[in-house]
mmCIF file as gemmi writes it, N, C-alpha and C atoms, coordinates in Angstrom:
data_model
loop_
_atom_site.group_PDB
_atom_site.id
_atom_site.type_symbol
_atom_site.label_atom_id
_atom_site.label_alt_id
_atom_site.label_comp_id
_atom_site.label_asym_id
_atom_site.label_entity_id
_atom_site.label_seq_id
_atom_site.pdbx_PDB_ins_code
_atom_site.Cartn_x
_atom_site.Cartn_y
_atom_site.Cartn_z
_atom_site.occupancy
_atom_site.B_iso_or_equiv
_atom_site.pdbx_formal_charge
_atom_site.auth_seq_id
_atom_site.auth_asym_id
_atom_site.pdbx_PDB_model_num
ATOM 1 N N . UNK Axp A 1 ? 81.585 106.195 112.991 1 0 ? 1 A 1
ATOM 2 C CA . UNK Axp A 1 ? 82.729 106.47 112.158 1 0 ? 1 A 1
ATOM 3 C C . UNK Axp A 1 ? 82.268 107.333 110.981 1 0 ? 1 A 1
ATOM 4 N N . UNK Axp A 2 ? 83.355 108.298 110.74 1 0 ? 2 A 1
ATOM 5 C CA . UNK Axp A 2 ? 82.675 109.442 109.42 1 0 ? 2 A 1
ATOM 6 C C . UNK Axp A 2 ? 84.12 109.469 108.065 1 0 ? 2 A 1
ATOM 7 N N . UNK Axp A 3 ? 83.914 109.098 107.144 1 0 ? 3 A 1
ATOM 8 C CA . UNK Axp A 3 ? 84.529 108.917 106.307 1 0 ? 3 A 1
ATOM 9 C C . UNK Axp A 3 ? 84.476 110.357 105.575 1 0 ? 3 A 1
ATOM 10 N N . UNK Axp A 4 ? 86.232 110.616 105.186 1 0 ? 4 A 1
ATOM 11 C CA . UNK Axp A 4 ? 86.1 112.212 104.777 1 0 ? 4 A 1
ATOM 12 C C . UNK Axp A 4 ? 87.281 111.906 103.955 1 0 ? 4 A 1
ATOM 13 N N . UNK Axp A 5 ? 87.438 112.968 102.758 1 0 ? 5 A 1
ATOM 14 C CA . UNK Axp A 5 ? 88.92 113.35 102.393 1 0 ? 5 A 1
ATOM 15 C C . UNK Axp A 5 ? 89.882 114.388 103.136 1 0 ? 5 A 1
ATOM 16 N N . UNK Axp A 6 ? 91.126 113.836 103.017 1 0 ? 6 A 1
ATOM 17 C CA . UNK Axp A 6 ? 91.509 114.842 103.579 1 0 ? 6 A 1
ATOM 18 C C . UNK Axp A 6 ? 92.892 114.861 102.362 1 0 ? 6 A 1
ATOM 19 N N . UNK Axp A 7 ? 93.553 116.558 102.14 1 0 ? 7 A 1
ATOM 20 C CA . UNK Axp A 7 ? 94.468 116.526 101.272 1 0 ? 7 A 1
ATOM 21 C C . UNK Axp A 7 ? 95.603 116.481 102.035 1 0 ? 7 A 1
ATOM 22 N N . UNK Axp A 8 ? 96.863 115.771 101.721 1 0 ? 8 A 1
ATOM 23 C CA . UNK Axp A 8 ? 98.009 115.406 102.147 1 0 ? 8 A 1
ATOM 24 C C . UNK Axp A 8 ? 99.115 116.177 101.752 1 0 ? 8 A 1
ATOM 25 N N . UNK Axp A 9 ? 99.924 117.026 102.286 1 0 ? 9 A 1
ATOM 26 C CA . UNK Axp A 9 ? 101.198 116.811 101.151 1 0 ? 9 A 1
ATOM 27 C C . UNK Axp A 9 ? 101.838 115.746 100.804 1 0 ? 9 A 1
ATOM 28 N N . UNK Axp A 10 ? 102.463 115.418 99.532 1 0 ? 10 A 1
ATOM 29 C CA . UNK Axp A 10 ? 103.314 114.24 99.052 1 0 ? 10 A 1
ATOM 30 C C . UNK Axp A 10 ? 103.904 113.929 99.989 1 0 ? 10 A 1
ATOM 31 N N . UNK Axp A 11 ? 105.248 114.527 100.9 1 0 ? 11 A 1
ATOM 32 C CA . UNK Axp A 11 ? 106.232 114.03 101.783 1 0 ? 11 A 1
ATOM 33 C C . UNK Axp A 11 ? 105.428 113.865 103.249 1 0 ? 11 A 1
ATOM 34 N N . UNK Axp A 12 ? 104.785 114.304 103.35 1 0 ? 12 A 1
ATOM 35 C CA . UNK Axp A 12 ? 103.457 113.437 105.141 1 0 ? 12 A 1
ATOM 36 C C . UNK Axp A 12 ? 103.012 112.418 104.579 1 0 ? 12 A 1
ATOM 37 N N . UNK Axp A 13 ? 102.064 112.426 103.448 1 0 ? 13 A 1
ATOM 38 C CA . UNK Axp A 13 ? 101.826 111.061 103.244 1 0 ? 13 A 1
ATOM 39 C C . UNK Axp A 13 ? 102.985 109.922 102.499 1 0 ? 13 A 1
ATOM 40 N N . UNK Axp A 14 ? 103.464 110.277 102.169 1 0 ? 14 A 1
ATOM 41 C CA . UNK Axp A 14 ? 104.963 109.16 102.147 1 0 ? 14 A 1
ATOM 42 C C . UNK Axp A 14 ? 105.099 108.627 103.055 1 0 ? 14 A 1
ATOM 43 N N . UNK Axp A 15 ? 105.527 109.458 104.606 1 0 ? 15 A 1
ATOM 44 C CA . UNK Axp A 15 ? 105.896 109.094 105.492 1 0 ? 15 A 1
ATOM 45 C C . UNK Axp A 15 ? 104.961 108.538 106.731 1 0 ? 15 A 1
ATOM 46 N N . UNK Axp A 16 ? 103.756 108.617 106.121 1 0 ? 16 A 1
ATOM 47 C CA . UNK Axp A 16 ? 101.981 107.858 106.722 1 0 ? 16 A 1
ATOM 48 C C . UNK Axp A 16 ? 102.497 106.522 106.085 1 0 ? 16 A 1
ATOM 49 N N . UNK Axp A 17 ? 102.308 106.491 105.038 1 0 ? 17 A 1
ATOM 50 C CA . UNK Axp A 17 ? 102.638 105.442 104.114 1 0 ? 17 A 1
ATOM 51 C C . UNK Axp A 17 ? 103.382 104.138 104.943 1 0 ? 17 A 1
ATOM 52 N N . UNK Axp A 18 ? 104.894 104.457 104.612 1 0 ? 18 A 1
ATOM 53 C CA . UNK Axp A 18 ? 105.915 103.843 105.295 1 0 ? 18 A 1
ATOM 54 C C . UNK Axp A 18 ? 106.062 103.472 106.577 1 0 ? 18 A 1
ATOM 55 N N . UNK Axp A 19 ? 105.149 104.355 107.284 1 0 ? 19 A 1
ATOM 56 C CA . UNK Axp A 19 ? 104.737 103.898 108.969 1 0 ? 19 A 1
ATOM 57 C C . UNK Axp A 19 ? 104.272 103.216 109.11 1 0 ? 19 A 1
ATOM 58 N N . UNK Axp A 20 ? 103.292 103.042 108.283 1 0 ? 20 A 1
ATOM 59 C CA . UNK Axp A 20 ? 101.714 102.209 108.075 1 0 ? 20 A 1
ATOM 60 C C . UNK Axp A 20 ? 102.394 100.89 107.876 1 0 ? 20 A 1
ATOM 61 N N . UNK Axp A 21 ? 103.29 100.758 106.994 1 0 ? 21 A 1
ATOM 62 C CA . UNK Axp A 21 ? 103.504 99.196 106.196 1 0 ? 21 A 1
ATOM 63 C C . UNK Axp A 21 ? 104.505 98.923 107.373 1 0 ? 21 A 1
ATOM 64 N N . UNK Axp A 22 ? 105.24 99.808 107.994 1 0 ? 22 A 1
ATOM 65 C CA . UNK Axp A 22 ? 106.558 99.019 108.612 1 0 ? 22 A 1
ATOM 66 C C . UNK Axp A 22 ? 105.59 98.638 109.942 1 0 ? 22 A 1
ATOM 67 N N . UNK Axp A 23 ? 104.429 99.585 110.932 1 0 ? 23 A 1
ATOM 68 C CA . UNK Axp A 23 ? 103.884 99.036 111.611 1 0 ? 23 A 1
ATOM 69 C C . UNK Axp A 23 ? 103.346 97.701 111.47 1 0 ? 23 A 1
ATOM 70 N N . UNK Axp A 24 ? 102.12 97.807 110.37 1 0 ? 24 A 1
ATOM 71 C CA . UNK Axp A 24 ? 101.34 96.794 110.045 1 0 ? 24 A 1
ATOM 72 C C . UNK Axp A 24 ? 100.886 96.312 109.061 1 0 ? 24 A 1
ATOM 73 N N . UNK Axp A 25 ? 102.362 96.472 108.387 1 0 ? 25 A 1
ATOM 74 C CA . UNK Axp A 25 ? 102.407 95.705 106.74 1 0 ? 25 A 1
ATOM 75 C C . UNK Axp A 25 ? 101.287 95.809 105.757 1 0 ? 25 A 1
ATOM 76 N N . UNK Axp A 26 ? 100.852 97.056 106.144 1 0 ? 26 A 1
ATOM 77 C CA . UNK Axp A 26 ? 99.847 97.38 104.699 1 0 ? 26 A 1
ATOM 78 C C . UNK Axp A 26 ? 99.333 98.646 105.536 1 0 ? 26 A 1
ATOM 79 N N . UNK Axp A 27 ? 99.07 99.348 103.732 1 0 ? 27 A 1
ATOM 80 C CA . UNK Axp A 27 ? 98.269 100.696 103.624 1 0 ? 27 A 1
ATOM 81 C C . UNK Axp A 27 ? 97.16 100.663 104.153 1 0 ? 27 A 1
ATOM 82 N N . UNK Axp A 28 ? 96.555 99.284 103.983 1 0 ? 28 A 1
ATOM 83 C CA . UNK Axp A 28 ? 94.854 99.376 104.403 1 0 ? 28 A 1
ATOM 84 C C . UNK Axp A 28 ? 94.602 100.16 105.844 1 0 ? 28 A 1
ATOM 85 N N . UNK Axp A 29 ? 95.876 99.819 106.744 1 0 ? 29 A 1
ATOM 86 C CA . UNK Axp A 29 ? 95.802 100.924 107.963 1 0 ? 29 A 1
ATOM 87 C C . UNK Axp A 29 ? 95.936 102.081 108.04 1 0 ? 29 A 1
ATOM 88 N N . UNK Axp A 30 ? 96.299 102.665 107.073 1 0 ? 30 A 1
ATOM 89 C CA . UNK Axp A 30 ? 96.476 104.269 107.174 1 0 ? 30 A 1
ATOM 90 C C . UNK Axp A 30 ? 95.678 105.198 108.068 1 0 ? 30 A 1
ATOM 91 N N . UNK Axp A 31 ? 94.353 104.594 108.135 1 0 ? 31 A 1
ATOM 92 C CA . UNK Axp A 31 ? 93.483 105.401 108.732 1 0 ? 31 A 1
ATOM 93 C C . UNK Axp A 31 ? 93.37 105.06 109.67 1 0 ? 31 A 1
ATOM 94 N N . UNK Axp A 32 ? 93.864 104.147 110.596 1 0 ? 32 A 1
ATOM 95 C CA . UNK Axp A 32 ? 94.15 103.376 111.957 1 0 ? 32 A 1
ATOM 96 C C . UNK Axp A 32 ? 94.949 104.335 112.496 1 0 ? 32 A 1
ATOM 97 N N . UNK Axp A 33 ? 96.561 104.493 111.631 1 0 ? 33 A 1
ATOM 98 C CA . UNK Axp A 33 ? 97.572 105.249 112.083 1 0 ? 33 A 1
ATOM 99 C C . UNK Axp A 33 ? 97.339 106.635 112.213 1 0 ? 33 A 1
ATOM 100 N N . UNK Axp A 34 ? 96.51 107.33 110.847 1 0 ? 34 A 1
ATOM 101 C CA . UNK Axp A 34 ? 96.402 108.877 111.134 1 0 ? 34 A 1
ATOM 102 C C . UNK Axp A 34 ? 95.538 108.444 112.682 1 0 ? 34 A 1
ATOM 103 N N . UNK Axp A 35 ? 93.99 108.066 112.872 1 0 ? 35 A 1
ATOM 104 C CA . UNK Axp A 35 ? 93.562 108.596 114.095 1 0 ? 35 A 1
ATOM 105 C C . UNK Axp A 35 ? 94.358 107.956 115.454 1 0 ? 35 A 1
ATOM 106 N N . UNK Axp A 36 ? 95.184 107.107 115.299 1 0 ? 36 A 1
ATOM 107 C CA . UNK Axp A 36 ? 96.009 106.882 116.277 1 0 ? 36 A 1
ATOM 108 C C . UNK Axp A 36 ? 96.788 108.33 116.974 1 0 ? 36 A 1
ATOM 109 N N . UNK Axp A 37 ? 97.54 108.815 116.22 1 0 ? 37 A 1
ATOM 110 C CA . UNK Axp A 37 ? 98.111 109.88 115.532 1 0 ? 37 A 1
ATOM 111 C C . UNK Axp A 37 ? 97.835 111.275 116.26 1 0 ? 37 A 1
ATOM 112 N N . UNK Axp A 38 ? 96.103 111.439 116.138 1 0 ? 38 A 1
ATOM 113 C CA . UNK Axp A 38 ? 95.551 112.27 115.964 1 0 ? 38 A 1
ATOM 114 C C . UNK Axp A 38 ? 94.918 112.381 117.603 1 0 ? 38 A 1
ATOM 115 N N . UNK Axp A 39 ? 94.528 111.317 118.084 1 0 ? 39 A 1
ATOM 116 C CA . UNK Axp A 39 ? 94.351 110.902 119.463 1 0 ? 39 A 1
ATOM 117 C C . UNK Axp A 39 ? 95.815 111.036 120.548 1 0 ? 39 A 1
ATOM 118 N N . UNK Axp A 40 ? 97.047 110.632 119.883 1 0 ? 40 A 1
ATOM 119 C CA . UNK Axp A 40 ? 98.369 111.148 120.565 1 0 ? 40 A 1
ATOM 120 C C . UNK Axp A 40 ? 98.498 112.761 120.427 1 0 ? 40 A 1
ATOM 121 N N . UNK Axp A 41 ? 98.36 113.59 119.392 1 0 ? 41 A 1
ATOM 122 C CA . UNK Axp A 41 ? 98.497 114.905 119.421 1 0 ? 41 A 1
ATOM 123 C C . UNK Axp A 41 ? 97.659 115.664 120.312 1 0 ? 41 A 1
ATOM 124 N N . UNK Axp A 42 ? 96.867 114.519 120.882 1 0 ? 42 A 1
ATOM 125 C CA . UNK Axp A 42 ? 95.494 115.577 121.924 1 0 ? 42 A 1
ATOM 126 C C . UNK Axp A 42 ? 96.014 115.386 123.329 1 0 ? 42 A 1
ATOM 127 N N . UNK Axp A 43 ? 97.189 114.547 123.776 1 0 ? 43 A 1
ATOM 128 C CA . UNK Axp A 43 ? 97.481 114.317 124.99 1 0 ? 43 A 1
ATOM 129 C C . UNK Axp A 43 ? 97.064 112.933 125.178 1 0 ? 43 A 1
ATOM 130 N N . UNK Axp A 44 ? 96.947 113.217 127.021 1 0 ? 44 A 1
ATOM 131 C CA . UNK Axp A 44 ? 96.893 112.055 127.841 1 0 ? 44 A 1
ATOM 132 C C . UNK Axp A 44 ? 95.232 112.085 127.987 1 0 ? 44 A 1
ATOM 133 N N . UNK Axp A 45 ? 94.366 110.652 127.443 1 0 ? 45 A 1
ATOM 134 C CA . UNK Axp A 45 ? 93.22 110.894 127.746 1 0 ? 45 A 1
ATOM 135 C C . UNK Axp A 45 ? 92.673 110.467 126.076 1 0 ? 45 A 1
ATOM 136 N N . UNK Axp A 46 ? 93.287 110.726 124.898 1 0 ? 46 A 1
ATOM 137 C CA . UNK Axp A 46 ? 92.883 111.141 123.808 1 0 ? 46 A 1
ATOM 138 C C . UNK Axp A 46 ? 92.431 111.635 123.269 1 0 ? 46 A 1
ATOM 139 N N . UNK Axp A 47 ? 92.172 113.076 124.107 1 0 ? 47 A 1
ATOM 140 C CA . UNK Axp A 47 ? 90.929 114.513 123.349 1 0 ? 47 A 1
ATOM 141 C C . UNK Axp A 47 ? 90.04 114.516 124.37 1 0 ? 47 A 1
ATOM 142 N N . UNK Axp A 48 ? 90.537 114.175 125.438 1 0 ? 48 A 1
ATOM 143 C CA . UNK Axp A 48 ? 89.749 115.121 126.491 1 0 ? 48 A 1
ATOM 144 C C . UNK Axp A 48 ? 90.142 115.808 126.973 1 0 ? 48 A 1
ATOM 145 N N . UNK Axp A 49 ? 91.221 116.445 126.874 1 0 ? 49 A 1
ATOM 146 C CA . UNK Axp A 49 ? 91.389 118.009 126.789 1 0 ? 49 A 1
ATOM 147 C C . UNK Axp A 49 ? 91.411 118.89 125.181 1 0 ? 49 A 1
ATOM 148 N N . UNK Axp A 50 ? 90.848 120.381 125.794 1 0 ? 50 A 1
ATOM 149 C CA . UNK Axp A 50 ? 90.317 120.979 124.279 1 0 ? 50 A 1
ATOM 150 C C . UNK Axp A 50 ? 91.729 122.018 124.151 1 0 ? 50 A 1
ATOM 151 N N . UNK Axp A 51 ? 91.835 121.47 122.844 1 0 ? 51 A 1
ATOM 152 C CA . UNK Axp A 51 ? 92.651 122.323 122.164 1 0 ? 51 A 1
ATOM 153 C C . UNK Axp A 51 ? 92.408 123.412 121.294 1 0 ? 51 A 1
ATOM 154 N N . UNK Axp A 52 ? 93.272 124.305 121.145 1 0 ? 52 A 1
ATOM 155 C CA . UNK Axp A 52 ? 92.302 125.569 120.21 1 0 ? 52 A 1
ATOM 156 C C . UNK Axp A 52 ? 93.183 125.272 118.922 1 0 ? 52 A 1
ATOM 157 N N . UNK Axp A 53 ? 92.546 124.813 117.923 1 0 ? 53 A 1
ATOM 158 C CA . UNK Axp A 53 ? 92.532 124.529 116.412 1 0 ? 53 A 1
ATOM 159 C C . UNK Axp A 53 ? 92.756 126.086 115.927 1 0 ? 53 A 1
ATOM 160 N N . UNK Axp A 54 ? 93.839 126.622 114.902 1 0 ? 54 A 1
ATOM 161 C CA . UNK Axp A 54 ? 93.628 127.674 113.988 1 0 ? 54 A 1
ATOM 162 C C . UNK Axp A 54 ? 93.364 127.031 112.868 1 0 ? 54 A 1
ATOM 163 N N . UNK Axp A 55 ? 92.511 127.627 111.95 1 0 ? 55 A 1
ATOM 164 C CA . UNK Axp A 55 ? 92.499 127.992 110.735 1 0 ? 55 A 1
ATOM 165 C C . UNK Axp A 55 ? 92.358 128.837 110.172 1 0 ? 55 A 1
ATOM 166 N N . UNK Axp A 56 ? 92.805 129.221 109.236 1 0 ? 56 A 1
ATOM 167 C CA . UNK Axp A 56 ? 93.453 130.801 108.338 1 0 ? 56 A 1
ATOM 168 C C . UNK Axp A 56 ? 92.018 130.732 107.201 1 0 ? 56 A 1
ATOM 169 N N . UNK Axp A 57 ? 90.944 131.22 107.068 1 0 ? 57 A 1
ATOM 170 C CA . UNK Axp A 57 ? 90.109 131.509 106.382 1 0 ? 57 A 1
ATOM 171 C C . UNK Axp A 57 ? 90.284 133.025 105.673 1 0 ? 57 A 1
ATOM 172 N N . UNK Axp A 58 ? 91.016 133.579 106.041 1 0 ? 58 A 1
ATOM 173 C CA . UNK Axp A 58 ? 91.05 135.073 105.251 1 0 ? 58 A 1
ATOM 174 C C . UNK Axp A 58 ? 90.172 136.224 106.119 1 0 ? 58 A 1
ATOM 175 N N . UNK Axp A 59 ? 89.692 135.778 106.628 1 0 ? 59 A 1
ATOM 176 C CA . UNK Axp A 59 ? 88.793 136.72 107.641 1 0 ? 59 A 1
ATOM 177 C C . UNK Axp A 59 ? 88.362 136.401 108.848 1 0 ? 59 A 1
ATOM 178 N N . UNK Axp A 60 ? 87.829 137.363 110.084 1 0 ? 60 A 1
ATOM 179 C CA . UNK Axp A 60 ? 87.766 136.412 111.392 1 0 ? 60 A 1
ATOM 180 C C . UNK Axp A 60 ? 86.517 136.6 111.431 1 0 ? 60 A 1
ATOM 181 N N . UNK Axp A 61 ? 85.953 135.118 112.053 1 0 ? 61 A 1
ATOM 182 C CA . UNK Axp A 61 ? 84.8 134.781 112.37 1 0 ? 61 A 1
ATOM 183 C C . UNK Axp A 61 ? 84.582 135.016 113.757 1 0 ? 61 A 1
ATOM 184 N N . UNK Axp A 62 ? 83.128 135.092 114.048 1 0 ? 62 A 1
ATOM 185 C CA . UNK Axp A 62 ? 82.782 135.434 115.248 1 0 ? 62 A 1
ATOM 186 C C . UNK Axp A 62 ? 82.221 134.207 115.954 1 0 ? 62 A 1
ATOM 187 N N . UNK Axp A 63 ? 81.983 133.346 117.056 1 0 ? 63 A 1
ATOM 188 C CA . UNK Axp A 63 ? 81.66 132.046 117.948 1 0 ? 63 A 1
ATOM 189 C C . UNK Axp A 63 ? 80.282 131.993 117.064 1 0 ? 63 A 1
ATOM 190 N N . UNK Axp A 64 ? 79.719 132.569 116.732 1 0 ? 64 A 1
ATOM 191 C CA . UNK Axp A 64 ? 78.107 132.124 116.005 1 0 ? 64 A 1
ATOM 192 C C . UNK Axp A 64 ? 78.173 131.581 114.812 1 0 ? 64 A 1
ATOM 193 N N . UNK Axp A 65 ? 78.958 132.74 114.106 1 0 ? 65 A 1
ATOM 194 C CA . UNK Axp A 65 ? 79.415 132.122 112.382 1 0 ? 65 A 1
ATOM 195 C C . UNK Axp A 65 ? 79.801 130.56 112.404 1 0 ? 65 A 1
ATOM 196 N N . UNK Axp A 66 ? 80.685 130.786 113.538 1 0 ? 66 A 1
ATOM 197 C CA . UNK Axp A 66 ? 81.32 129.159 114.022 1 0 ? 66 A 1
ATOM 198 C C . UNK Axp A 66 ? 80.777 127.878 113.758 1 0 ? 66 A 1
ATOM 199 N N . UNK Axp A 67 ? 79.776 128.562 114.646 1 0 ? 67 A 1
ATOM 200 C CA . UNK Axp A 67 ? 78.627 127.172 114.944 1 0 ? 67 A 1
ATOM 201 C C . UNK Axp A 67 ? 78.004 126.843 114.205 1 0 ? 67 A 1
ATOM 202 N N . UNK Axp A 68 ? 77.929 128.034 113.307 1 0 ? 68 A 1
ATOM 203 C CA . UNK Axp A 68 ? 76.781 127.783 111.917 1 0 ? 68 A 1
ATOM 204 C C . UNK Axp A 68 ? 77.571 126.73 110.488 1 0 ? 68 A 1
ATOM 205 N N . UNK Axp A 69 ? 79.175 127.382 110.802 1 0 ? 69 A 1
ATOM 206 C CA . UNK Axp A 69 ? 79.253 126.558 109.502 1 0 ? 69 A 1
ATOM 207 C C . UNK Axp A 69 ? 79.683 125.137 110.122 1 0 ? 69 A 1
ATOM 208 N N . UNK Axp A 70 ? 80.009 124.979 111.864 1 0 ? 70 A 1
ATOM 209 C CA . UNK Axp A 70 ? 80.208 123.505 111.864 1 0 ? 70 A 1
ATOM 210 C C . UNK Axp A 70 ? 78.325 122.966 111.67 1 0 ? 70 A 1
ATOM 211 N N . UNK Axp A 71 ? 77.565 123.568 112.057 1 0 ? 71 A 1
ATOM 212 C CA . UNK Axp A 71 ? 75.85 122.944 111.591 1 0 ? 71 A 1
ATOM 213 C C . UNK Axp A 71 ? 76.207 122.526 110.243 1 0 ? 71 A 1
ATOM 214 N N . UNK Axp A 72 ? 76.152 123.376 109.813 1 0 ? 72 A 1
ATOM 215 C CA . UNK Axp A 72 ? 75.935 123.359 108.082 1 0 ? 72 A 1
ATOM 216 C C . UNK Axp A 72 ? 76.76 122.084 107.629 1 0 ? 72 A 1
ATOM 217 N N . UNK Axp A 73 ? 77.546 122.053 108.084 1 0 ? 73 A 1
ATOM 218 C CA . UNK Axp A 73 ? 78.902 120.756 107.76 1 0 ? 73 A 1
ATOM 219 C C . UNK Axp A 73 ? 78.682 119.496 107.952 1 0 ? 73 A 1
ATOM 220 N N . UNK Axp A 74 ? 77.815 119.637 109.33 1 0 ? 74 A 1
ATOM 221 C CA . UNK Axp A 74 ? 77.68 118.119 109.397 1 0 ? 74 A 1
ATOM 222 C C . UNK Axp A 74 ? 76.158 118.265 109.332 1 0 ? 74 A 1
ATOM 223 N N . UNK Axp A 75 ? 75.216 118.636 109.209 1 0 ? 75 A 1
ATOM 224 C CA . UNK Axp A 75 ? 73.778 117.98 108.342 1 0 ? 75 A 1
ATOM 225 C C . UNK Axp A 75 ? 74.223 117.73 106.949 1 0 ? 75 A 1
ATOM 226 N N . UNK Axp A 76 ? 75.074 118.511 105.753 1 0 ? 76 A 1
ATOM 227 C CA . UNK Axp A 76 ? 75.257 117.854 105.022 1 0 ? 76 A 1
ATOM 228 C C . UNK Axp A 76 ? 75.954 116.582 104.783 1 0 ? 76 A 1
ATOM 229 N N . UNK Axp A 77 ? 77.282 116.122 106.003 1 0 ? 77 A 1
ATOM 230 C CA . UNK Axp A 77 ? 77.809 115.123 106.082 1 0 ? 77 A 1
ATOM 231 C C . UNK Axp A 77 ? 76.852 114.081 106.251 1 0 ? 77 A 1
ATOM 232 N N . UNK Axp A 78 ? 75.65 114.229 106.937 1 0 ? 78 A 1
ATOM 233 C CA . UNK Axp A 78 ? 74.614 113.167 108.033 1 0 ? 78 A 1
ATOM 234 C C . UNK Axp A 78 ? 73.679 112.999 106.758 1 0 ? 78 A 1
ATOM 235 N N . UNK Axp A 79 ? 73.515 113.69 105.519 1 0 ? 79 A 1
ATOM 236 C CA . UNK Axp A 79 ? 72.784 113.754 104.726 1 0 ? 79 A 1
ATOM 237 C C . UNK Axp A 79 ? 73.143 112.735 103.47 1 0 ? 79 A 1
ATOM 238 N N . UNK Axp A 80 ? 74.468 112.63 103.284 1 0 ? 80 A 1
ATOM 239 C CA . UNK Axp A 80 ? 74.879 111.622 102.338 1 0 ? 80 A 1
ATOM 240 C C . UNK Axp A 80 ? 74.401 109.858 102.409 1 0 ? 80 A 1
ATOM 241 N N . UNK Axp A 81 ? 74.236 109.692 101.156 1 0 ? 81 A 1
ATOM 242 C CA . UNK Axp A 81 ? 73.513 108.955 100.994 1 0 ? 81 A 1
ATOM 243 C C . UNK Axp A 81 ? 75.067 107.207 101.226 1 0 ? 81 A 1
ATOM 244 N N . UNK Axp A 82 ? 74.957 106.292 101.92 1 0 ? 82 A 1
ATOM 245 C CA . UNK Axp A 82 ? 75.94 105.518 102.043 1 0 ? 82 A 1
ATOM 246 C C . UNK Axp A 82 ? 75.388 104.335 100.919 1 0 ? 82 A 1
């Protein structure tokens, strides 16, 4: 398990919120429900099929750059101290 921030808008997480408590009567699940969530948006299987993710960085990267900044991302993630 990898613990991260992630930023919300106000009205998604409202409505995380209110899911969360009417499912299972408390916030403490939130993070149950997003990867619930997140495992339904991948299909049948839960992410074993690959989806192509955009993100808008301002410029296009090439499959190497790629790889480098997911490296870079997670040795520093693997690097934090718990």
């Amino acid at each position: 398990m990898v613990k991260t921030t992630v930023i919300l808008d106000d009205d998604l997480y409202k409505r995380l919120v209110e899911e969360a408590i009417e499912r299972y009567g408390s916030t403490r699940t939130l993070s149950k429900l997003i990867n619930e969530k997140l495992r339904e948006s991948r299909g049948p299987g839960g992410g074993s099929q690959k989806k192509r993710s955009t993100v808008k960085l301002g410029k296009e990267l090439n499959p190497a750059e790629i790889e480098g900044m997911i490296d870079s991302g997670w040795r520093e993630a693997t690097s934090w101290k718990r």
